[in-house]
N, C-alpha and C positions, 0 to 999 in steps of 0.2 A: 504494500500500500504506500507508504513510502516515498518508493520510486515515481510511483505516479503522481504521488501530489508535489514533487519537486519539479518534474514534469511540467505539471501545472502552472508552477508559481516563475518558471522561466518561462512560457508562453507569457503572459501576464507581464512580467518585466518587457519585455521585447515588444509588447503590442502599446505599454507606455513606453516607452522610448523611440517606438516610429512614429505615432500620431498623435500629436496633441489634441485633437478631439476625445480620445479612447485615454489618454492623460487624465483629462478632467471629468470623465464620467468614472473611471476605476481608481483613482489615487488612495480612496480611504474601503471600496468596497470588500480588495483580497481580504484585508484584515479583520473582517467583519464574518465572510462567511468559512474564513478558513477557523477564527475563533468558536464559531460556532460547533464546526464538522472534529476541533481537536477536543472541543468541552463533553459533546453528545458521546463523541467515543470514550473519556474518558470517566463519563457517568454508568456507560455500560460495558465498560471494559473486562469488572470483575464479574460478571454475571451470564455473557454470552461467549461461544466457543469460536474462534478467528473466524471459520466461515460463516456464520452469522455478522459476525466484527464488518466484512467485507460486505456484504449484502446492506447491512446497514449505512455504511459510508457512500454507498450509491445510491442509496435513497436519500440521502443527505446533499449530495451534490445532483442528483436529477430525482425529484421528488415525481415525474409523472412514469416513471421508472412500473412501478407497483403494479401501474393501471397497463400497463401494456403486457407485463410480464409476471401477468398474478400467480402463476406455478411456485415462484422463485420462494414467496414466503408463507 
């Protein structure tokens, strides 16, 4: 998981650093939903087994997730 949110957080630098438009609509948002997706994991960290951990964090980062792929949970 990791991997991918660092992933992430380098698209994000790079897409504020090419465009000042996408500067001033994302400068304060990473911070916001990555605190959110570290808190949520961390409230269910000791209670759910990594692949749950995992399913969870992509519900977190794409919440219409569930509805498309109701199997998953």
């Amino acid at each position: 998981m990791q991997p991918k949110l660092d992933d992430v957080g380098e698209m994000i630098s790079s897409a504020i650093a090419s465009d000042p438009q996408v500067q001033s609509l994302l400068t304060g948002t990473p911070y916001v939903w990555m605190t959110v997706l570290t808190e949520e994991r961390r409230n269910f960290n000791a209670s759910l087994g990594y692949y749950q951990q995992e399913q969870l964090a992509i519900l977190l980062v794409y919440p219409n997730f569930r509805r498309q792929n109701q199997y998953i949970l």
